[in-house]
C-alpha positions as semicolon CSV with decimal commas, in nm:
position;residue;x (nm);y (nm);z (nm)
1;X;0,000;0,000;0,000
2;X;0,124;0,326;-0,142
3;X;0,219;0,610;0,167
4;X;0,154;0,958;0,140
5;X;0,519;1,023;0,093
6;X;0,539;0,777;-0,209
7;X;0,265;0,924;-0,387
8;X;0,441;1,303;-0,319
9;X;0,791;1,235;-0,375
10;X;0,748;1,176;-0,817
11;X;0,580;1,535;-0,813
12;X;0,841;1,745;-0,668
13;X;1,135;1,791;-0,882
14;X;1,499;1,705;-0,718
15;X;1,698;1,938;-0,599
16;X;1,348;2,222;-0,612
17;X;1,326;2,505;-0,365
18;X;0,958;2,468;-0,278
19;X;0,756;2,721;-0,074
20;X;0,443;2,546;0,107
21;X;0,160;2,713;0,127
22;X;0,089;2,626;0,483
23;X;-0,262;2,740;0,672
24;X;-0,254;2,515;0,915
25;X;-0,560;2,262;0,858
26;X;-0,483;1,880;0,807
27;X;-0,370;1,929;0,442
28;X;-0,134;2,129;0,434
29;X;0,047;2,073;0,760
30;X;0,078;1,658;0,605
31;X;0,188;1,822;0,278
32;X;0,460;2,014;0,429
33;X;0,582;1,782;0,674
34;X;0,613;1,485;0,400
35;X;0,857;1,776;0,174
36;X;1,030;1,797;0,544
37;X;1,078;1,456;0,575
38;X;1,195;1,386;0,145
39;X;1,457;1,683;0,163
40;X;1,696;1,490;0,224
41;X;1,647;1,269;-0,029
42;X;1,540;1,466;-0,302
43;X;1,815;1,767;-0,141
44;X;1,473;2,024;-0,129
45;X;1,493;2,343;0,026
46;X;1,160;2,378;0,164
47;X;1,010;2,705;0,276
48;X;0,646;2,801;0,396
49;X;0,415;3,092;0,373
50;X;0,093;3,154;0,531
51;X;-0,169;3,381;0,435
52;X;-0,419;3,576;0,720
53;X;-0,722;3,665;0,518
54;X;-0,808;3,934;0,806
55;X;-1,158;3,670;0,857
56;X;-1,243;3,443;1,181
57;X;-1,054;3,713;1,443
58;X;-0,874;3,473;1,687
59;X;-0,935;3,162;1,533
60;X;-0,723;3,269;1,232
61;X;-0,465;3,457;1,474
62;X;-0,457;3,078;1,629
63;X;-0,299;2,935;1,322
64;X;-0,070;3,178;1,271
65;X;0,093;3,123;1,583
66;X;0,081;2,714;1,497
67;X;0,212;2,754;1,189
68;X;0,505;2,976;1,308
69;X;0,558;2,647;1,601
70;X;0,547;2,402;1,388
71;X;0,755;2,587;1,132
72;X;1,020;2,636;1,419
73;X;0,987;2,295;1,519
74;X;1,110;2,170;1,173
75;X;1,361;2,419;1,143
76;X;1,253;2,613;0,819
77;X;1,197;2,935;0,741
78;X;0,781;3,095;0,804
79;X;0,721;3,354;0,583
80;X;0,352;3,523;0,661
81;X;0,148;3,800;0,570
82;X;-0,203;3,979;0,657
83;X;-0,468;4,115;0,408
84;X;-0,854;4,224;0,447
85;X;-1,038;3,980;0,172
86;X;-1,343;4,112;0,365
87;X;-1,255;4,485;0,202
88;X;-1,174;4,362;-0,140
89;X;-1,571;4,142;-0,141
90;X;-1,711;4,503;-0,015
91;X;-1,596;4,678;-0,383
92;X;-1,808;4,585;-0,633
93;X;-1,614;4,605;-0,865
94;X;-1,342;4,435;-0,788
95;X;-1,526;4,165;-0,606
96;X;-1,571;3,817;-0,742
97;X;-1,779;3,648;-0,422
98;X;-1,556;3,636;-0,053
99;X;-1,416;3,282;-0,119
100;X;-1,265;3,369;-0,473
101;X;-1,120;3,695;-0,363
102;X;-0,928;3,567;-0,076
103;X;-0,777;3,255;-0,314
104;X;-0,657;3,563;-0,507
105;X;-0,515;3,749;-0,251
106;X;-0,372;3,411;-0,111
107;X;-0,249;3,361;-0,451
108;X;-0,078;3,693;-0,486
109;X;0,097;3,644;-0,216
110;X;0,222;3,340;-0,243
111;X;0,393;3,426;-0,590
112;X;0,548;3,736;-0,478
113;X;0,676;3,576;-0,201
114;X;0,839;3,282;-0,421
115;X;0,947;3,560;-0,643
116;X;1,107;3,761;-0,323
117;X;1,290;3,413;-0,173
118;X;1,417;3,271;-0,547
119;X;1,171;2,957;-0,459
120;X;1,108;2,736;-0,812
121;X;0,789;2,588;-0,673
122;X;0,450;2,698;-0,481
123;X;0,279;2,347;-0,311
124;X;-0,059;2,346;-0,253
125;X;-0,249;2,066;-0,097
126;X;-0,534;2,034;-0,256
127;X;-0,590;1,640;-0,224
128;X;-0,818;1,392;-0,417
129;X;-1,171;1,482;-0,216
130;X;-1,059;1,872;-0,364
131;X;-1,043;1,764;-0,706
132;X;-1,396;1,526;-0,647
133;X;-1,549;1,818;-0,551
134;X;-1,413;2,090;-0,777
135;X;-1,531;1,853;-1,099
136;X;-1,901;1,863;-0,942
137;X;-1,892;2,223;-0,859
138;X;-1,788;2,279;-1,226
139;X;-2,031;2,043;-1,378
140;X;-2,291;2,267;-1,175
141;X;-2,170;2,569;-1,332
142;X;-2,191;2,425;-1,683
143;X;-1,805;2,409;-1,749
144;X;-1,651;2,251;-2,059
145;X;-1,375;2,020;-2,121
146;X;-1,117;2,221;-1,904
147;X;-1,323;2,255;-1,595
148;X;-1,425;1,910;-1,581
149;X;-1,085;1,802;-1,581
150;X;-1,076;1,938;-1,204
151;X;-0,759;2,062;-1,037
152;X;-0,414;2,068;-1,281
153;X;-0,160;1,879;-1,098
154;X;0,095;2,193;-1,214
155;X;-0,040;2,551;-1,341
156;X;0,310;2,754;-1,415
157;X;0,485;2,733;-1,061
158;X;0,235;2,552;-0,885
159;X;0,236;2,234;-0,750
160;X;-0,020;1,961;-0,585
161;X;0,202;1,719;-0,496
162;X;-0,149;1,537;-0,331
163;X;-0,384;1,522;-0,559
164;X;-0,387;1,121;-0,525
165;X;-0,387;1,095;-0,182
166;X;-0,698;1,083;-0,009
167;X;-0,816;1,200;0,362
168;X;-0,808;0,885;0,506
169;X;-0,455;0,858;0,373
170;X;-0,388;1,243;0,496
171;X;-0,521;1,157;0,848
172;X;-0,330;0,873;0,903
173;X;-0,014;1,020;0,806
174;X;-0,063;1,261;1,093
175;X;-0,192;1,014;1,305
176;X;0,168;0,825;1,268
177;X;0,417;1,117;1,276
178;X;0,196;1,275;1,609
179;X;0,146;1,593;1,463
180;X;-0,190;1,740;1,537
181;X;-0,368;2,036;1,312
182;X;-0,626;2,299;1,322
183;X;-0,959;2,293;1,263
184;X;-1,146;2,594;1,083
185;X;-1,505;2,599;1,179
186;X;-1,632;2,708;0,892
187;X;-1,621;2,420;0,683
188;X;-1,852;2,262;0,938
189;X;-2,130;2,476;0,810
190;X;-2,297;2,507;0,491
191;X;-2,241;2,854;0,392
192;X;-2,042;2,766;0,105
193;X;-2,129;2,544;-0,174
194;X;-1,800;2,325;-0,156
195;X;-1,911;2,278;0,166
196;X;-2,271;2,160;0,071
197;X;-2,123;1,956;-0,205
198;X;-1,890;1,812;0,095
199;X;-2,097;1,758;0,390
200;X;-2,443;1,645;0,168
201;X;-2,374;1,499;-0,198
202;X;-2,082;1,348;-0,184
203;X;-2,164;1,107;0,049
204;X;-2,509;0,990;-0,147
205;X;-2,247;0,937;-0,430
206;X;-1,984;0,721;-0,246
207;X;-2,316;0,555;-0,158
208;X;-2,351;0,479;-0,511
209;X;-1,995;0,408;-0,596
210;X;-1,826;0,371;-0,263
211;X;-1,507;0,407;-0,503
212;X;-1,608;0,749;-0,626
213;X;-1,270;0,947;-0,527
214;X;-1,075;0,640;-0,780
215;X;-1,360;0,685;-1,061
216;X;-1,330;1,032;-1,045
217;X;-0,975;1,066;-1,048
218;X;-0,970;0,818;-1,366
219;X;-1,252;1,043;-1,491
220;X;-1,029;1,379;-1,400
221;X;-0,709;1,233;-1,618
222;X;-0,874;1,116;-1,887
223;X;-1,089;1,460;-1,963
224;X;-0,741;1,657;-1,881
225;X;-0,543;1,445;-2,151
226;X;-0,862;1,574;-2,404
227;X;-0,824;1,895;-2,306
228;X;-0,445;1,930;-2,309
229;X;-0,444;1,791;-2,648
230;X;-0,718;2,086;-2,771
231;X;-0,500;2,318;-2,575
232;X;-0,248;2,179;-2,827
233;X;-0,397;2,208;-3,117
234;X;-0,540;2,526;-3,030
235;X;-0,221;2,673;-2,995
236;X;-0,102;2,562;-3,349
237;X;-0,419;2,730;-3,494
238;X;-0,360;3,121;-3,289
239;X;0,028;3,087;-3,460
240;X;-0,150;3,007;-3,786
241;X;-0,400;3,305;-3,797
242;X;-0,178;3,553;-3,571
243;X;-0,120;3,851;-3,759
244;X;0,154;4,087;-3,620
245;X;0,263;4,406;-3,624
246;X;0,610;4,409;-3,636
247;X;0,608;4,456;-3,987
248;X;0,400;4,776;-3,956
249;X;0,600;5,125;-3,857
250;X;0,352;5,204;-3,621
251;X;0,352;4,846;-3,485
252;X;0,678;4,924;-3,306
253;X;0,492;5,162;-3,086
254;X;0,310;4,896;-2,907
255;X;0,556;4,775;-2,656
256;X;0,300;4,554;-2,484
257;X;0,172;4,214;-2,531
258;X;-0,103;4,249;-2,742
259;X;-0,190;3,945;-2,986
260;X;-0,387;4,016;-3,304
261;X;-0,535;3,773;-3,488
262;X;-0,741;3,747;-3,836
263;X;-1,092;3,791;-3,732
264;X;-1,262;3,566;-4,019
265;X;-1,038;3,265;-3,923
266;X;-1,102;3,290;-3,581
267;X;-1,483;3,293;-3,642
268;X;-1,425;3,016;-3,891
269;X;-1,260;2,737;-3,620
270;X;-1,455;2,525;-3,453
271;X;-1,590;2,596;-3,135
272;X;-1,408;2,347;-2,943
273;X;-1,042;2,560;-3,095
274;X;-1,205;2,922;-3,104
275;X;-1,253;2,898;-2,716
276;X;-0,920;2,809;-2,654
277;X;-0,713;3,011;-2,885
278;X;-0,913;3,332;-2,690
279;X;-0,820;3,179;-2,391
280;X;-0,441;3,177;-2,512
281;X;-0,457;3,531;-2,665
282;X;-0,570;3,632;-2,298
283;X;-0,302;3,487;-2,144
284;X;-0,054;3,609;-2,362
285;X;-0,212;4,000;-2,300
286;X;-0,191;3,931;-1,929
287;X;0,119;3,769;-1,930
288;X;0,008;3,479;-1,778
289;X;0,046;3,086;-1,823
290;X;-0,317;3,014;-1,855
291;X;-0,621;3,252;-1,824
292;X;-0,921;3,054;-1,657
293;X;-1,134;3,329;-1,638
294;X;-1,309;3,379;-1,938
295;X;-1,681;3,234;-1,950
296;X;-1,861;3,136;-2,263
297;X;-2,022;3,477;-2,269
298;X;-1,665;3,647;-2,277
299;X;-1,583;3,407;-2,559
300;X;-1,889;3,422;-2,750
301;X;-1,885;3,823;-2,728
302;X;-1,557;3,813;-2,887
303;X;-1,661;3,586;-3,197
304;X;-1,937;3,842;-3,205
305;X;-1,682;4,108;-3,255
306;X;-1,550;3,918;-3,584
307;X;-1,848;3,991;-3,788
308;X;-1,820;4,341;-3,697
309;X;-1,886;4,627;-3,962
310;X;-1,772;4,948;-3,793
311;X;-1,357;4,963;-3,760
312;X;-1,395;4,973;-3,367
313;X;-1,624;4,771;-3,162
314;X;-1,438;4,638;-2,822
315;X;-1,583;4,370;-2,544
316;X;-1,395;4,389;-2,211
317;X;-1,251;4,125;-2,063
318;X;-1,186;3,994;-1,699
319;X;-0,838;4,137;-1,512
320;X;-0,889;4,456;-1,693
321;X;-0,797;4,338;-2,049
322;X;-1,026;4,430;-2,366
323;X;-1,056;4,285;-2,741
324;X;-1,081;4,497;-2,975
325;X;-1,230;4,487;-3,378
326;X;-0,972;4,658;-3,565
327;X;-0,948;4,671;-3,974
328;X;-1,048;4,278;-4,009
329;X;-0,839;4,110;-3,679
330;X;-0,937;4,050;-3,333
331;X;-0,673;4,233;-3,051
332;X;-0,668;4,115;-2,701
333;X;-0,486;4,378;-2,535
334;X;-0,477;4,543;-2,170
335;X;-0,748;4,786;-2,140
336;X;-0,622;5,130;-2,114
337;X;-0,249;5,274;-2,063
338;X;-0,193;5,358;-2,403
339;X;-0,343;5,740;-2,405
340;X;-0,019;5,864;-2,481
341;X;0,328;5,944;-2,356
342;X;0,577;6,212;-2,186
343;X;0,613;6,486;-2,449
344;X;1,012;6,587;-2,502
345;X;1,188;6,834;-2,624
346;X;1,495;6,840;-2,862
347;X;1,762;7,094;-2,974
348;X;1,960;7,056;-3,269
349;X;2,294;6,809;-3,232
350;X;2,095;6,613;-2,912
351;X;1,943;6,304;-2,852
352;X;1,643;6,254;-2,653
353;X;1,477;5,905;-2,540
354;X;1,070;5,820;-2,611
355;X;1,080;5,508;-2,360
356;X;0,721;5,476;-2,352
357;X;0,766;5,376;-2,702
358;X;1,053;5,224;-2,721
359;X;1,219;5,478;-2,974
360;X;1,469;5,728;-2,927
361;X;1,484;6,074;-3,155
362;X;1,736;6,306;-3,282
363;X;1,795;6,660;-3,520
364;X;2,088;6,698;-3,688
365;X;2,269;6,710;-3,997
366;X;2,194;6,462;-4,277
367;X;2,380;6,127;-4,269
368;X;2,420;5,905;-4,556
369;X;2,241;5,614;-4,455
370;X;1,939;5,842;-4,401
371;X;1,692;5,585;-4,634
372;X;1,802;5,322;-4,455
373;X;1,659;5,438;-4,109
374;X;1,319;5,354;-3,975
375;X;1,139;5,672;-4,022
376;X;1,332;6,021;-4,033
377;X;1,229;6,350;-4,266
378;X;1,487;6,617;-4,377
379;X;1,335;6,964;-4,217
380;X;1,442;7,320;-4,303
381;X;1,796;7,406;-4,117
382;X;1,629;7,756;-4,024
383;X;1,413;7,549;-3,795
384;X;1,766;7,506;-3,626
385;X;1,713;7,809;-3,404
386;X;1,375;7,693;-3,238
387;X;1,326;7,392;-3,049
388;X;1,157;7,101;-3,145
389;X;0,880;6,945;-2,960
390;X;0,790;6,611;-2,987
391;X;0,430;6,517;-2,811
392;X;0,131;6,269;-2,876
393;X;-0,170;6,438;-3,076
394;X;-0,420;6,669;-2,999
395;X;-0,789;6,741;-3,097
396;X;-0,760;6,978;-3,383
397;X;-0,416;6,902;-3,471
398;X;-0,352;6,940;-3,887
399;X;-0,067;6,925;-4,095
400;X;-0,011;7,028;-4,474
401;X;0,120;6,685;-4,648
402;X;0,165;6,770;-5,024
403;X;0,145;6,394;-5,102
404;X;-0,122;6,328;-4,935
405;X;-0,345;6,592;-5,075
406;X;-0,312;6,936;-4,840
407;X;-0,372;7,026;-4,535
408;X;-0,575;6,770;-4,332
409;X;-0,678;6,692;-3,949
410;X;-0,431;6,444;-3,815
411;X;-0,766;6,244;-3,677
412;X;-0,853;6,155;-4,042
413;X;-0,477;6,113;-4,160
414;X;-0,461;5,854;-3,923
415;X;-0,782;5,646;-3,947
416;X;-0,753;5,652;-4,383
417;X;-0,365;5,504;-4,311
418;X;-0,566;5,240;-4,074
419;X;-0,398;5,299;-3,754
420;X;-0,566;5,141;-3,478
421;X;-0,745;5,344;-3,266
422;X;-0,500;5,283;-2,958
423;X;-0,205;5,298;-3,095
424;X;-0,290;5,703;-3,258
425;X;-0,218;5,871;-2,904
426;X;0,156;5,709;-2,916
427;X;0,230;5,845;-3,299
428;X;0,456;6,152;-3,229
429;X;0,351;6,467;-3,375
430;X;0,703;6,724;-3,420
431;X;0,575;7,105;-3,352
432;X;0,785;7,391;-3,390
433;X;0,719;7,745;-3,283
434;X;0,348;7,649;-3,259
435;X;0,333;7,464;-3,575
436;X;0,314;7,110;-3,704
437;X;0,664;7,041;-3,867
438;X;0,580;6,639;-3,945
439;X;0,471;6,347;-3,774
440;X;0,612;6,023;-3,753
441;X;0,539;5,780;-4,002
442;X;0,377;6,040;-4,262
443;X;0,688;6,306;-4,272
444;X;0,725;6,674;-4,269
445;X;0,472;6,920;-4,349
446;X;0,451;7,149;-4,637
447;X;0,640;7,483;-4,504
448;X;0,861;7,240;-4,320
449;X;1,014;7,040;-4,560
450;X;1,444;7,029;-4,634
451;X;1,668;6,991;-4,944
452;X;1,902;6,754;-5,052
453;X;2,168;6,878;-4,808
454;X;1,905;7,024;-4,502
455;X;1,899;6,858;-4,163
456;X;1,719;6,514;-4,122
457;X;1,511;6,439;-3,767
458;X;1,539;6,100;-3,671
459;X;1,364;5,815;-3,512
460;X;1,530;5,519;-3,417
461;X;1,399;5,223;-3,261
462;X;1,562;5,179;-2,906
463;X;1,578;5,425;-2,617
C-alpha cells in the first residue's frame, strides 16, 4: 500500500526550492511535513508561507501562531502576511464572491513571495476529495472540457504534490508522525457550496460508488489528456491566424503584449479551438500561463466582434484586459495605458529618449544612410534656431502633407492610413514654434520640408 510520501515524492522535482503554502488545517500541515521529511532525499529546500485573510478574528490569529511552532519545530523558514479579503468582497467592482477573492489574494501572495525568496515551486495541498469536488462544482456551473478536468496537478509554478492521496490517507499520516492540526469551523457549516457539495452529496455518491474518489480521479485524467491535447492544437491554430505588427512602422509603438489575430479565421474554427485560442490570446495579454477566467459569454462576445462592420467595436474582458475589432483582426490587449506618452523636447545636435515607445529621436545634420533608417524626414535648417517638440496628438491638430493631398486633421490622416485606434495617441507629432513640422510615419509638413543637403530628424527604434 502506497504512503503519502510515495505518492508526493514523483511530483516534486529534485533538488526544487519549494515554498508550502501552509494554513494550518490537516492538508497542508501533512503536505509540508512529507517535503520535510523527502529533503533529504530529493536535497529540497523547503520554505512556507501563510496567508491571514483578516476573517475568523482569533481563530485565524490561532494558526498563525501554529504555523510559526510548527515551522520552528522543523527548522525552516515561516514567511507570513495579513490582508482584508473582507474589504476587497465590499468593492463591487473588484469583487468576485468572498471565497474567490481571498484565493486571489492568497495567490498573490504566495507568488510574490516565491518571487522575493528565489523559490522554483508553490505546493498546494489540494488532495483527491478537492479535485472530487471541484469537478461537481464545475459540472454545476456548466463548465466545458477544461473545468471538468478538475484541479491541474501543475499551473506555471504551482504544485499539488497530493492530488492522489486521499483524507483517510492524509489523516493517518498525521496520526503516525503525532502531529496534530487545526480545525477551521467554517467548513462545518454550509455557507459555502464546496461545503454543501462536501458535507451532503458526496456522500449519497460514495453511496452509489463507494469508489467514487478512484472513478473520479480516472474520470479527472482522462478529460485533462482531451483537453491538453485541444489546448495543443489550439495553440497551433492562434500561430496560424496571428497577424503581427512588427512589420508595420507604427507596430513598433506597441511595446505591450497584445496578440492580433485574423478575425474571419477565428470565427471560422470550430468551437471546441475558437474557445481556446481566446483563452491563449488572454493569457498572452496578461502575461500569464493560462487565463481561466473567461466564460462562454466572454468568448462568445468576442466571436461576435468578428463579424463586426464598424472599424472599432471592443468587449472587455476579466483582469482589466479588452478585445478589440480593428481593420479585419481580433486584438486582445490590456485595457487602457496607451493614451499617450511624456512629451520631449529636442535641440539641434541632441538626442532625446521616447521610452514609452521604445524609440529614441534626434535633429541633426543629414547622414548618408538616411533611407536606410526607420522613419526620419529632412526639415528646413532655419528650424535650427527653435526647439523642437515632440508630443502625442491633440484634438484639432492638422498638418499640410503635399502627397497626401493638403492640409488635413491628423484624426482623419490617421484612421484613412488604418492605424488602430490605440495605438494614434503614441504616434509623435514634431511642432515647432506652434506649428506642425511632421509626424512620424507620414513626414514633414509642407512649409517644413528640407533639401538635398538640409537637416534630417530622426527616429530610431531603441531608447
Amino acid at each position: 500500500m502506497r504512503t503519502l510520501t510515495d505518492i508526493i515524492s514523483p511530483n516534486i522535482p529534485c533538488g526544487a526550492r519549494v515554498l508550502c503554502a501552509l494554513s494550518g488545517g490537516a492538508d497542508s500541515t501533512a503536505m509540508t511535513a512529507a517535503l520535510v521529511e523527502l529533503s533529504a532525499a530529493l536535497r529540497l529546500t523547503v520554505a512556507a508561507a501563510h496567508y491571514h485573510h483578516g476573517l475568523r478574528g482569533a481563530d485565524a490569529d490561532g494558526d498563525l501562531l501554529f504555523c510559526r511552532e510548527l515551522c520552528a519545530h522543523w527548522g525552516i523558514p515561516l514567511y507570513h502576511e495579513r490582508g482584508d479579503a473582507a474589504a476587497l468582497s465590499r468593492d463591487r467592482r473588484l469583487s468576485r464572491g468572498l471565497e474567490a477573492d481571498g484565493r486571489l489574494l492568497r495567490y498573490t501572495f504566495l507568488e510574490q513571495t516565491a518571487r522575493e525568496q528565489n523559490m522554483d515551486y508553490i505546493c498546494t495541498a489540494h488532495n483527491a476529495g478537492d479535485n472530487a469536488e471541484t469537478m461537481l462544482l464545475n459540472l454545476i456551473r456548466g463548465a466545458g472540457l477544461d473545468g471538468l478536468a478538475g484541479i491541474p496537478r501543475t499551473r506555471g509554478v504551482i504544485i499539488r504534490p497530493m492530488l492522489d492521496c486521499t483524507r483517510e490517507m492524509i489523516l493517518g499520516y498525521l496520526a503516525q508522525n503525532g502531529l496534530s492540526f487545526r480545525q477551521d469551523a467554517s467548513n462545518d457549516g454550509d455557507v459555502y457550496r464546496r461545503n454543501r457539495i462536501r458535507r451532503h452529496v458526496m456522500p449519497l455518491l460514495a453511496q452509489e460508488n463507494p469508489a467514487l474518489n478512484r472513478t473520479l480521479r480516472r474520470s479527472a485524467s482522462l478529460l485533462a489528456a482531451d483537453a491538453e491535447y485541444l489546448n495543443t492544437l489550439a495553440a497551433r491554430e492562434l500561430e496560424r491566424i496571428r497577424r503581427p505588427y512588427d512589420a508595420s512602422p507604427f507596430g513598433v509603438l506597441d511595446n505591450r503584449a497584445c496578440p492580433r489575430v485574423e478575425a474571419a479565421a477565428l470565427a471560422a474554427l470550430p468551437p471546441p479551438l475558437s474557445g481556446r485560442v481566446i483563452r491563449h490570446m488572454a493569457a498572452e495579454a496578461a502575461g500569464l500561463e493560462s487565463f481561466p477566467d473567461l466564460s462562454l459569454g466572454h468568448t462568445g462576445g468576442i466571436l461576435a466582434l468578428c463579424g463586426g462592420k464598424s472599424h472599432a467595436k471592443a468587449a472587455a474582458l476579466p483582469r482589466g484586459l479588452a478585445a478589440e475589432f480593428e481593420y479585419g483582426c481580433i486584438c486582445v490587449r490590456q485595457d487602457g495605458g496607451n493614451d499617450g506618452f511624456q512629451p520631449v523636447e529636442l535641440r539641434f545636435g541632441e538626442r532625446a529618449a521616447l521610452p514609452e515607445l521604445g524609440l529614441a529621436a534626434s535633429w541633426q545634420k543629414k547622414p548618408t544612410n538616411v533611407n536606410n533608417l526607420v522613419y526620419s524626414f529632412c526639415v528646413k535648417s532655419d528650424m535650427i534656431k527653435n526647439i523642437l517638440r515632440i508630443r502625442p496628438r491633440r484634438p484639432g491638430d492638422r498638418i499640410d502633407l503635399r502627397a497626401r493631398g493638403g492640409a488635413r486633421s491628423l484624426q482623419n490622416l490617421f484612421v484613412n492610413a488604418k492605424i488602430p485606434r490605440r495605438l494614434r495617441g503614441l504616434i509623435p507629432v514634431v511642432e515647432s514654434g506652434g506649428v506642425i513640422a511632421g509626424a512620424y510615419g507620414f513626414g514633414a509638413g509642407a512649409g517644413a520640408e528640407g533639401g538635398e543637403d538640409e537637416t534630417v530628424l530622426m527616429f530610431l527604434k531603441g531608447s
